[in-house]
C-alpha positions, -999 to +999 in steps of 0.1 A: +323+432-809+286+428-800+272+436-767+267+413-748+228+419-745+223+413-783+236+380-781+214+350-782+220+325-757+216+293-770+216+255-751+220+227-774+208+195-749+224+161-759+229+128-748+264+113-751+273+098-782+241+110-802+250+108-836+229+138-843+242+165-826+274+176-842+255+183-878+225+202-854+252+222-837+267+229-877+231+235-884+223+262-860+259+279-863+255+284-902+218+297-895+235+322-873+258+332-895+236+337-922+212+356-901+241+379-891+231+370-852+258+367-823+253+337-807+266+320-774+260+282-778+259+260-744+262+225-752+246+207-722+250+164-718+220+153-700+229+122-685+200+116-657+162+119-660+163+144-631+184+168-655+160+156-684+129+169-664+148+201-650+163+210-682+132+200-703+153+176-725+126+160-745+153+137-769+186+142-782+195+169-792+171+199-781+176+227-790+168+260-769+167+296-778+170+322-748+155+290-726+126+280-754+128+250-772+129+259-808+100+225-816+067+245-811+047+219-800+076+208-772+060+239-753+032+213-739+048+186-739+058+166-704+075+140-721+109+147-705+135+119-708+165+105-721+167+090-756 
C-alpha cells in the first residue's frame, strides 16, 4: 500500500443532480490510473453560495487537486456560485 503522504488528495465540488459529474469523476479516476498515482477523491455537494465562496466552487463540477482547482485561469477568478 502507498503512504499516505504520496497520495493526492483530490475534491471533486458538485451540485446535486449535475449531469456531469459522474463521467468527470470516471475521468479523473482513469487519469489516475493511468498515471500510476494514489489518489483520495472527496466528492463535496455545494448546496449554498456561502459553501460556493468558502470552497471556491466556480460551477459544477470543480475539480481540485491538493486544494487547487485544476482550470488555470479559475486561480483569479471570484466568480464563486452555484450553477
Amino acid at each position: 500500500m502507498s503512504d499516505p503522504a504520496e497520495i493526492v488528495q483530490i475534491r471533486v465540488l458538485y451540485s446535486e443532480g449535475c449531469a456531469g459529474t459522474p463521467p468527470t469523476v470516471e475521468l479523473v479516476k482513469n487519469v489516475a490510473q493511468y498515471l500510476n498515482i494514489p489518489v483520495n477523491i472527496e466528492m463535496v455537494s455545494v448546496g449554498t453560495q456561502e459553501q460556493a465562496r468558502e470552497l471556491r466552487f466556480l460551477g459544477s463540477p470543480t475539480v481540485q487537486i491538493e486544494g487547487l482547482d485544476i482550470e488555470p485561469s479559475a486561480q483569479d477568478s471570484l466568480a464563486f456560485g452555484l450553477t
